[in-house]
LODOPA-718819 format. One line per field, with one value per residue: residue in three letters; x, y, z of N, C-alpha, C in turn. Coordinates in steps of 0.001 Angstrom, whole numbers. Each point is the difference from the previous one (the first is absolute). Layout:
<atoms>
code = c(ALA,...)
npx = c(X,...)
npy = c(Y,...)
npz = c(Z,...)
capx = c(X,...)
capy = c(Y,...)
capz = c(Z,...)
cpx = c(X,...)
cpy = c(Y,...)
cpz = c(Z,...)
</atoms>
This chain:
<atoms>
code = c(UNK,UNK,UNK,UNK,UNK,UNK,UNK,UNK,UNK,UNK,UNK,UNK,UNK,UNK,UNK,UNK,UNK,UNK,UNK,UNK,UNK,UNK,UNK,UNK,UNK,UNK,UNK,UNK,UNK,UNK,UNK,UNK,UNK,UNK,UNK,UNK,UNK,UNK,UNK,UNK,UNK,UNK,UNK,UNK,UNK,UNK,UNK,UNK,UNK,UNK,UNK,UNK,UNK,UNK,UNK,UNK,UNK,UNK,UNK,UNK,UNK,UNK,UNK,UNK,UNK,UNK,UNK,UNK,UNK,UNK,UNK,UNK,UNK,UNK,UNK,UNK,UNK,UNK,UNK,UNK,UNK,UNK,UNK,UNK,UNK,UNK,UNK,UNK,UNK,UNK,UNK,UNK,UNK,UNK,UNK,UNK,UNK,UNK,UNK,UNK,UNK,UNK,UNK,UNK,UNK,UNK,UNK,UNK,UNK,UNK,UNK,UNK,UNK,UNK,UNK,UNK,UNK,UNK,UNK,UNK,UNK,UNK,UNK,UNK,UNK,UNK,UNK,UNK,UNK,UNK,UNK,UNK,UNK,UNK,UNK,UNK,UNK,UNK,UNK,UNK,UNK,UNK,UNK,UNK,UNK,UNK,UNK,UNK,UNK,UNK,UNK,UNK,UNK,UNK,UNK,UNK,UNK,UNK,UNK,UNK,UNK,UNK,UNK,UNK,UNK,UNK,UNK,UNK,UNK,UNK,UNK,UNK,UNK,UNK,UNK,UNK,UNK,UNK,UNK,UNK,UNK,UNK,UNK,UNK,UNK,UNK,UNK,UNK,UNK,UNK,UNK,UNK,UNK,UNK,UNK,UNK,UNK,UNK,UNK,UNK,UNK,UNK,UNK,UNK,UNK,UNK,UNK,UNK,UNK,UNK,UNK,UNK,UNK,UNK,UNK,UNK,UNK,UNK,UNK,UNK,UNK,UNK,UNK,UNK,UNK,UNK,UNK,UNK,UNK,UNK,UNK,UNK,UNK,UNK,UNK,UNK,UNK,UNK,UNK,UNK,UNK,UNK,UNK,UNK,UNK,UNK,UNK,UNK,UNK,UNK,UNK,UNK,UNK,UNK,UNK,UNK,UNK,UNK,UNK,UNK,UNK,UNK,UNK,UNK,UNK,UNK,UNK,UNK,UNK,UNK,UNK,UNK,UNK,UNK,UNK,UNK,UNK,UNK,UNK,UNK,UNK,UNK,UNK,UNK,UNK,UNK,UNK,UNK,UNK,UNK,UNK,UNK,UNK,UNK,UNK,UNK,UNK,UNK,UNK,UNK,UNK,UNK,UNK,UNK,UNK,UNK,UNK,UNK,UNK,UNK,UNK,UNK,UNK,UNK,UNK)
npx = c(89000,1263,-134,989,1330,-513,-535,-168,110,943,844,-794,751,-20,-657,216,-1494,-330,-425,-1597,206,-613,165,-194,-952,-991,31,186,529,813,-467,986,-519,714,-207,688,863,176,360,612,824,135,255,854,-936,-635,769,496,837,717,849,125,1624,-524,482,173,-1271,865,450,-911,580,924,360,215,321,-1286,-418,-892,1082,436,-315,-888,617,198,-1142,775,-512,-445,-1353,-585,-875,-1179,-95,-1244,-1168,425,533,-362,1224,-405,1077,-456,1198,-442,-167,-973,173,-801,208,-761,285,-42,853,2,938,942,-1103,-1301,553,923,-1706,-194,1081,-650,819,-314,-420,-605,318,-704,106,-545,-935,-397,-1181,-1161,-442,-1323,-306,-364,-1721,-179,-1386,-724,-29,1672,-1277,-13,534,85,1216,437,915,1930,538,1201,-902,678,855,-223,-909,1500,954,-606,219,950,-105,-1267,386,667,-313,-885,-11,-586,1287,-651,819,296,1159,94,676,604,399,1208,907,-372,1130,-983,-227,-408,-404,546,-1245,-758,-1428,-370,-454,-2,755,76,-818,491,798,400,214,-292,1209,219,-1364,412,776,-247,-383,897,-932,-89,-247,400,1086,150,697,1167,-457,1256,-1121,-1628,-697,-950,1929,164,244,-496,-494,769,367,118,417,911,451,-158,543,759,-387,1219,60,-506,-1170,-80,457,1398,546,994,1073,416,915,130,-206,-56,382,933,-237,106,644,745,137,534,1424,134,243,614,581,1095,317,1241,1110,851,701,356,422,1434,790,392,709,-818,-1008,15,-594,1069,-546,-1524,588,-1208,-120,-649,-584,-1010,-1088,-383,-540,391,430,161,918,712,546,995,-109,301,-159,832,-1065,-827,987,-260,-703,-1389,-938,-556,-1308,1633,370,230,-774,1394,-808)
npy = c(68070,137,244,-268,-695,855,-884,214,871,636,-388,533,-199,717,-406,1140,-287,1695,1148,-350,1301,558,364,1479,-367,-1468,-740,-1095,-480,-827,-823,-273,-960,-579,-1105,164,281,-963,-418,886,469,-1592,581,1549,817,570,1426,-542,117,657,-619,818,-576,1597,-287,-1042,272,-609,1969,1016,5,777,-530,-1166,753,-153,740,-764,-1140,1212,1062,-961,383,808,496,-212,-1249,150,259,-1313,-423,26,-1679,397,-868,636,-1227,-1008,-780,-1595,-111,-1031,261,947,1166,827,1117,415,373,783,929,1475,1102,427,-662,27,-728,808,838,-533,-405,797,-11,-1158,-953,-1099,-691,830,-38,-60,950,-281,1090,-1281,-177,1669,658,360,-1328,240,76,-644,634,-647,-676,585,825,1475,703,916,140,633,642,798,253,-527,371,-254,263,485,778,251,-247,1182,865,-156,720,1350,-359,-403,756,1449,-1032,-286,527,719,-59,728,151,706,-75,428,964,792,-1349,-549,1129,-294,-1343,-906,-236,-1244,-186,404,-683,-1083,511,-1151,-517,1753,646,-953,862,-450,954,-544,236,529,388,241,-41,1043,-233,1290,454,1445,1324,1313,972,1671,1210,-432,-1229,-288,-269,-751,262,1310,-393,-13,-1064,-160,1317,-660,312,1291,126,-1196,-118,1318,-697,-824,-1611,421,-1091,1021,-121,-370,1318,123,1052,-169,922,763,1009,1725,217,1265,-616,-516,1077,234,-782,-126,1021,-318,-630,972,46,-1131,-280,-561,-1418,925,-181,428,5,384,1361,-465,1205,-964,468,-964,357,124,905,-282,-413,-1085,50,-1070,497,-1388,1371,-897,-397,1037,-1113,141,132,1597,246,572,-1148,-317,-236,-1378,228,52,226,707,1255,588,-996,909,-497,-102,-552,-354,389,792,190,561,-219)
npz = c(149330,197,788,22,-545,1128,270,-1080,464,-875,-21,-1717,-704,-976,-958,-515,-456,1013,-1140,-427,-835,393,-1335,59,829,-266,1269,-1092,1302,-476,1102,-254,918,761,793,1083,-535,-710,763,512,-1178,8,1232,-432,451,-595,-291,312,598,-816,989,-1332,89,-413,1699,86,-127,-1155,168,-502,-861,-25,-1626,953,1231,18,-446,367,-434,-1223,512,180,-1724,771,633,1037,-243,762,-919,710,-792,510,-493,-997,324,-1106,219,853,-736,193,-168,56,-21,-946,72,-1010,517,37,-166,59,-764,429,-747,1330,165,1383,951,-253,53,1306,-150,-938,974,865,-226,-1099,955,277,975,482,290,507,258,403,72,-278,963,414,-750,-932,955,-300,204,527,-1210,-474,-1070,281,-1404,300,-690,1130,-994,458,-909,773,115,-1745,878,1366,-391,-891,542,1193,-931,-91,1245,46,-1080,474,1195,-713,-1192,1452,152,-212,-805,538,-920,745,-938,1343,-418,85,-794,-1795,-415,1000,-1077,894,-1610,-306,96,-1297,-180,-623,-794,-1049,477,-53,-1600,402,862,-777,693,848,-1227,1242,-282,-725,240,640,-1179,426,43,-481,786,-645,514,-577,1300,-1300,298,343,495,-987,1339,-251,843,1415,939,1598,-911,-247,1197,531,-911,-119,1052,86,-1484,1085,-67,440,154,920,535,-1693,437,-387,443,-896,618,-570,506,-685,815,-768,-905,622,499,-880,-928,1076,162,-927,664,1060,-1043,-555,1095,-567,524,381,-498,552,-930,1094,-118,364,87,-5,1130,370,183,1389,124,77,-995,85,-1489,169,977,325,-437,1372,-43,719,541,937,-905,689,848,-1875,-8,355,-1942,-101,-1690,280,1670,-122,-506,-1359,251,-44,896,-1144,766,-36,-1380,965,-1233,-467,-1713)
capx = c(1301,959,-177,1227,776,1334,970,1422,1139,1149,1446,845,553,-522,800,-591,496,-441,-44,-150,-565,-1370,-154,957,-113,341,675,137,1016,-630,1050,-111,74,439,-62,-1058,-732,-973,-1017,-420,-544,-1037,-1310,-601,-1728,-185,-267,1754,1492,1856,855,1558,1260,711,1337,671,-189,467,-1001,412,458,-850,-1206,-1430,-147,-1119,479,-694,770,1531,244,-683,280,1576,-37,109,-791,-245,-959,-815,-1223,-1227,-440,-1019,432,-925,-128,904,-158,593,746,860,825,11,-1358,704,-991,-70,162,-432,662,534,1166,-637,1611,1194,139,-410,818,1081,-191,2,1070,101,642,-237,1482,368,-492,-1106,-693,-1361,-654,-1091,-1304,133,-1352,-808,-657,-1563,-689,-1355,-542,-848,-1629,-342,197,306,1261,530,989,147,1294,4,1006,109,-782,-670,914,-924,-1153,-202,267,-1258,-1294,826,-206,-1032,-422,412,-435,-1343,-1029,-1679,417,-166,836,207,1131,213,1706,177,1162,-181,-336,127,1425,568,-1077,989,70,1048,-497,-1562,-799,-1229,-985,-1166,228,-260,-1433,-579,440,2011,1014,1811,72,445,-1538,-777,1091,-862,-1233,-900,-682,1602,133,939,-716,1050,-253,-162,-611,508,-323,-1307,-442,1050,-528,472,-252,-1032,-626,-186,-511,-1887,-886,-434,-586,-1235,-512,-21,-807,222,-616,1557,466,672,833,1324,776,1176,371,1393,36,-63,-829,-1229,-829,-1141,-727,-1417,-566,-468,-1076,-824,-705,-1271,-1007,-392,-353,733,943,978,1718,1189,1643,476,1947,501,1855,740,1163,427,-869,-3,-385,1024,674,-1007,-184,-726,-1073,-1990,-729,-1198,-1170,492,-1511,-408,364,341,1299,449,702,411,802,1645,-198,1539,-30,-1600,-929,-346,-1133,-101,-1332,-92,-387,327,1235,-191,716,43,248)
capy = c(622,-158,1391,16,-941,-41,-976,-443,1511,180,639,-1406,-15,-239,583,799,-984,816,1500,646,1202,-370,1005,651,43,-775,-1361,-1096,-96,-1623,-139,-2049,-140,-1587,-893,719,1608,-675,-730,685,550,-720,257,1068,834,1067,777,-170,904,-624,1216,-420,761,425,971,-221,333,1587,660,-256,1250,1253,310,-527,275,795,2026,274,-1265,-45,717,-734,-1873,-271,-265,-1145,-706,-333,-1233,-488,688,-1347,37,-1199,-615,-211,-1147,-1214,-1342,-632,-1032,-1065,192,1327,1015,1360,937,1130,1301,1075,1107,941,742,967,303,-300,-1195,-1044,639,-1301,-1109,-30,6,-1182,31,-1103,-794,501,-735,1276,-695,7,-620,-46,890,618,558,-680,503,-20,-1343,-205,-539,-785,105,896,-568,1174,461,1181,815,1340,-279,1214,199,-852,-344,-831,-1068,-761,-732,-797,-1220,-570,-839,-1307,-1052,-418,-666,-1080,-464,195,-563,623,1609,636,1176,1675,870,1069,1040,2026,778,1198,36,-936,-359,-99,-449,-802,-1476,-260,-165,372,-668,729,1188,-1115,-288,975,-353,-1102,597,-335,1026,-281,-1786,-590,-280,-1232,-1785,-1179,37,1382,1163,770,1123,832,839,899,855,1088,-660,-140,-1675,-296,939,1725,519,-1119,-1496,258,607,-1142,-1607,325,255,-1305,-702,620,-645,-1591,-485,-672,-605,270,-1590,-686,1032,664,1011,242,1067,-1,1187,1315,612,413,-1098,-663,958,102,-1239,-71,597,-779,-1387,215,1284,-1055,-286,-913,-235,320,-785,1391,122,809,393,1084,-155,-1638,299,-838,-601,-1009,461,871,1766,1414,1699,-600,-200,353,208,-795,-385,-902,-373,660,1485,1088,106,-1672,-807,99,-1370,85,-132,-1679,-1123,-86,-188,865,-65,433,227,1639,524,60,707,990,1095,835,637)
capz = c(-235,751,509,225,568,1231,468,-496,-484,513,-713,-984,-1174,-1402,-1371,-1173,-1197,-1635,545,-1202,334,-194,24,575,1454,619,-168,536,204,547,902,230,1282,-438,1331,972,-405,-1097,1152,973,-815,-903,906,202,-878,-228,1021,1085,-694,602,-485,-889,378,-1155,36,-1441,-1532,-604,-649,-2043,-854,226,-1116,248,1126,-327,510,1051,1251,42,1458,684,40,729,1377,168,-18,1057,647,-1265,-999,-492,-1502,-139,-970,-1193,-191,460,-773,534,-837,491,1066,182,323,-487,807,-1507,953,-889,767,-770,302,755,1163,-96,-291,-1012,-1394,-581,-195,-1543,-98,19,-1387,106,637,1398,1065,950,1870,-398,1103,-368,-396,1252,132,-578,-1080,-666,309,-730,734,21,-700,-1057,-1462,-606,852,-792,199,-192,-85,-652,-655,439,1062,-418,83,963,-836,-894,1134,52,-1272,64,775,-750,-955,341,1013,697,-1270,-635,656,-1159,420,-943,954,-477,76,-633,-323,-497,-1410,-127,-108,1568,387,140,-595,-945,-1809,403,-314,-1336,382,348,1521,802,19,823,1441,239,-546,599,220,654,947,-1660,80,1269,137,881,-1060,745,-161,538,689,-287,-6,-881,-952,-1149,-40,1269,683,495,1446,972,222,843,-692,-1177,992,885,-1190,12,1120,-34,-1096,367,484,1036,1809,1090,758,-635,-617,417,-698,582,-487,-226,-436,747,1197,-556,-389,1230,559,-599,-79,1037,346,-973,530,1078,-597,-1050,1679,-1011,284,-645,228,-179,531,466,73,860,62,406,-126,528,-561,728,1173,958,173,311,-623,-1280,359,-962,1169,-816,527,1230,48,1167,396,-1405,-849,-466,-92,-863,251,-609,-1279,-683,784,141,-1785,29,-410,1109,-143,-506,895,1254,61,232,-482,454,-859)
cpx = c(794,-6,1509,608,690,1049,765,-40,1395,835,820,434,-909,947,-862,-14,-984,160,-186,-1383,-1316,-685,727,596,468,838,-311,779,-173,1312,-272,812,248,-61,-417,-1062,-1440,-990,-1095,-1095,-1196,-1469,-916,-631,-161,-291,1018,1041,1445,777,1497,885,475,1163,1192,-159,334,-1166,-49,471,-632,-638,-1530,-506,-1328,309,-845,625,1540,280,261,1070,1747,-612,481,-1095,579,-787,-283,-892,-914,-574,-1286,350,-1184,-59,1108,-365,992,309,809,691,224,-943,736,-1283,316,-269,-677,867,33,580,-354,937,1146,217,-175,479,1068,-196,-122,1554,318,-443,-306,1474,192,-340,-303,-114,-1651,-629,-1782,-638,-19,-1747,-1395,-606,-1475,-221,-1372,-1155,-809,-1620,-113,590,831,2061,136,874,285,1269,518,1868,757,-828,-911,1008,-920,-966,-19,278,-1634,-891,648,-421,-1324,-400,810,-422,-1350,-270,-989,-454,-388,1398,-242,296,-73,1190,-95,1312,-216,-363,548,1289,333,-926,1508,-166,296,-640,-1644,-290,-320,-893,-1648,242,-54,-1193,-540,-14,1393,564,1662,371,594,-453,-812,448,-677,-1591,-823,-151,853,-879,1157,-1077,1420,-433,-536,-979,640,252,-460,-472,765,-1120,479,-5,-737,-1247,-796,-700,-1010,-1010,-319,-855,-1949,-836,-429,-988,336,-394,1438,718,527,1447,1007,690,1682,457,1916,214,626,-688,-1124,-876,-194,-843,-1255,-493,-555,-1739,-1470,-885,-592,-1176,-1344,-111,960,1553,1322,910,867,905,708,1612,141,1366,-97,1303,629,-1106,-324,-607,981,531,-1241,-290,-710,-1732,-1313,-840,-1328,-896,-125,-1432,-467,832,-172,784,889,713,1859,610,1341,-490,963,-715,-1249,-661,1594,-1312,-1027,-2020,-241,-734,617,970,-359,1241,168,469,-767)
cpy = c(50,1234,234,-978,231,-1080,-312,1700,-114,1059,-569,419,11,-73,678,-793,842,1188,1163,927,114,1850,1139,-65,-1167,-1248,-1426,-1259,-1433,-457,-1663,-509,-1371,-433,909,1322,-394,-646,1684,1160,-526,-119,807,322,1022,1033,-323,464,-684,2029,-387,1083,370,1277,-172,-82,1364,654,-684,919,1587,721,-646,412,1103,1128,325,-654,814,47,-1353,-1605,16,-715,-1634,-1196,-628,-1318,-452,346,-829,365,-1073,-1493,-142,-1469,-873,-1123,-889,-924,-1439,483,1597,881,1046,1001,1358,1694,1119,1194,1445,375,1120,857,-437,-1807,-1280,1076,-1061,-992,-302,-555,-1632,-902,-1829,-805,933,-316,1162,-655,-101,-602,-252,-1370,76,440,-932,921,-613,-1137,-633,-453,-1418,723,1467,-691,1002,62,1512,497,1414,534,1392,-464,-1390,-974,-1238,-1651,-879,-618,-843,-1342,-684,-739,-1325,-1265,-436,-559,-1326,-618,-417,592,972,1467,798,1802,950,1313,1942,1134,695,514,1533,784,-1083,-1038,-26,-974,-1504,-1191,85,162,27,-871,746,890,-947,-361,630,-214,-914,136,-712,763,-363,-1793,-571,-500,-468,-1462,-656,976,777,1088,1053,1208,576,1658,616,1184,1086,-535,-554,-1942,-486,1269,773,-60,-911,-1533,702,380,-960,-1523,591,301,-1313,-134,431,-602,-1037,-66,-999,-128,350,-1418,-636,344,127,857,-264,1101,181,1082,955,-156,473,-918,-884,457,-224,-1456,-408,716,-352,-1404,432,742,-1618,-1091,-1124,-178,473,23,1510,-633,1064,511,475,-446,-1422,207,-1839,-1530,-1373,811,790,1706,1336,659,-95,406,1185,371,-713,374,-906,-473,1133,1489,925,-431,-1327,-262,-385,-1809,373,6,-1366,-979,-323,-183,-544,164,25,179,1746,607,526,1000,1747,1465,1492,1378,1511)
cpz = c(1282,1087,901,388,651,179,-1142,-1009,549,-966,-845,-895,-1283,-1033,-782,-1362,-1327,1134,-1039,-221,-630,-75,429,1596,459,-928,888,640,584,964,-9,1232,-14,1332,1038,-1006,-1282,1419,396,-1046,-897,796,-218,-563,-438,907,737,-1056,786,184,-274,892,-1054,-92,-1349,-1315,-513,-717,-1504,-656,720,-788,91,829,143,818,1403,1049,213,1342,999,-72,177,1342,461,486,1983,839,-1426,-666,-143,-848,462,-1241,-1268,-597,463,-837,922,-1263,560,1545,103,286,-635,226,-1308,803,-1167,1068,-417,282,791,659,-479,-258,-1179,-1186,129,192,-1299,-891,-53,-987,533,520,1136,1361,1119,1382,308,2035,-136,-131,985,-33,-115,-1351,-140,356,-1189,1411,-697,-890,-504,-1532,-265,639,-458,268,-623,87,-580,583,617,526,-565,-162,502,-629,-941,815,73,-943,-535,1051,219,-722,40,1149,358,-1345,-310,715,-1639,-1,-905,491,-965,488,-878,-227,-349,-1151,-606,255,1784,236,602,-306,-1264,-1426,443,-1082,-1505,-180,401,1395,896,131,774,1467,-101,-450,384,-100,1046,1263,-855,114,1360,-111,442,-985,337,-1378,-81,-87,-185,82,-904,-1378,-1118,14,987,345,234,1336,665,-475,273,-668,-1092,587,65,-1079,-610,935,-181,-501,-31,797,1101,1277,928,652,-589,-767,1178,-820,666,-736,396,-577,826,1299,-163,-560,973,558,-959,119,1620,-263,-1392,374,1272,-672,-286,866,-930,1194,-520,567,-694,107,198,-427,841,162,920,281,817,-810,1076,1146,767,32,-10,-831,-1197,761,-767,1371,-274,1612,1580,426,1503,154,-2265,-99,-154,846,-1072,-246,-1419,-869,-48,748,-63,-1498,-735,-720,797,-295,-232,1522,1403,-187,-61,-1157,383,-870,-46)
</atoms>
């Protein structure tokens, strides 16, 4: 997999050619990229991100305007906003990058607002993302609310890339209606470990896991992996965990895979107010080899994908 195309990121143009809702929370948002920008974008991997200029996107109705954002969605849009990518397709002379997203703020509340035929500013790809090592069969993904953009990307490229990578992903939500995919499987096909068709289409088995139980497991992702995991008969050496998510949940999963001595991959958040290193205010505290105390690196420059063993939490 691609672990960043520096050399060819920049500053491009898109067109919006969908922008459609996916349940109460989230949404799906496809950006199509034509000559330099179809070149630079048709690189990128999973686990790397862009950041959109969405000073100009108008709010939405103030009847749509969720009661927890009113206060919040006058504020003026200032910097940009990074987004991951839940799937890149290269078409002939184009690239269209698929964005999973939720409504959390001021920003991506007017990103819901962009409307097909619109044209966006767009910087990117940006960050490193997800590595596959050498002589693992196993992939597991561990995934909670956005956080399954990434992965789904991943299992895509898995299974296209690295065949004989065995996947299986587990996402979580609060509850069923905050789960972030478009349509669920058969009840026979659950029965089978495909619960999610959209880790079903490339071939990866896919739990879900709901706080309130109200679909799959009552109780975390995390909760639901380690209770798999326990079960399995897996060889570590032959095993990777990637994860995507809350914090908290990294935290655990981290500490699952030192628990299981199991190679593991985080993707890391954090406010991107530049997404290029310059402005400092993304930093992951991690693991310094000769000294206690961490270390600090950029989440936009270093990760934001990041060896679960090095990244020092601070929950």
């Amino acid at each position: 997999m691609n672990n960043g195309a520096w050399a060819s990121k920049g500053v491009f143009s898109a067109i919006v050619s969908f922008n459609r809702p996916i349940g109460e929370k989230y949404y799906r948002l496809g950006l199509e990229f034509s000559g330099a920008g179809a070149e630079a974008f048709g690189t990128s991997g999973p686990g790397e991100f862009c950041e959109l200029e969405l000073s100009k996107a108008a709010l939405p109705g103030p009847q749509t305007i969720p009661k927890e954002l009113a206060d919040a969605s006058d504020r003026q849009i200032l910097l940009r906003r990074p987004f991951s990518f839940a799937d890149v397709r290269v078409e002939k002379n184009k690239t269209t990058v698929e964005i999973l997203y939720g409504v959390v703020g001021p920003g991506t509340l007017r990103t819901t607002t962009l409307s097909r035929g619109d044209s966006i500013s767009v910087i990117g790809p940006l960050g490193r993302g997800f590595r596959v090592a050498e002589g693992k069969k196993t992939a597991l993904l561990v995934v909670g609310g956005t956080g399954a953009g990434p992965a789904l990307y991943l299992a895509k490229v898995l299974s296209e890339n690295y065949p004989k990578i065995e996947v299986t992903a587990f996402a979580g939500a609060k509850t069923k209606l905050e789960l972030p995919f478009e349509r669920r499987l058969d009840e026979v096909s659950q029965g089978l470990g495909f619960s999610i068709a959209e880790f079903a289409k490339h071939g990866a088995k896919s739990f879900i896991a709901t706080d309130d139980g109200t679909a799959g497991f009552e109780g975390t992702a995390a909760d639901c992996f380690s209770q798999w995991l326990e079960r399995s008969s897996l060889r570590s050496e032959n095993t990777i965990i990637y994860s995507c998510g809350p914090e908290a949940m990294l935290k655990q999963i981290s500490e699952i895979a030192k628990k299981h001595n199991i190679d593991c991959q985080i993707s890391m958040e954090r406010m991107m107010a530049c997404g290029i290193g310059l402005c400092q205010s993304c930093a992951v505290g991690c693991k310094a080899n000769d000294s206690n105390e961490p270390i600090y690196k950029l989440c936009c420059k270093d990760g934001p994908v990041f060896d679960s063993r090095e990244v020092v939490f601070c929950l």
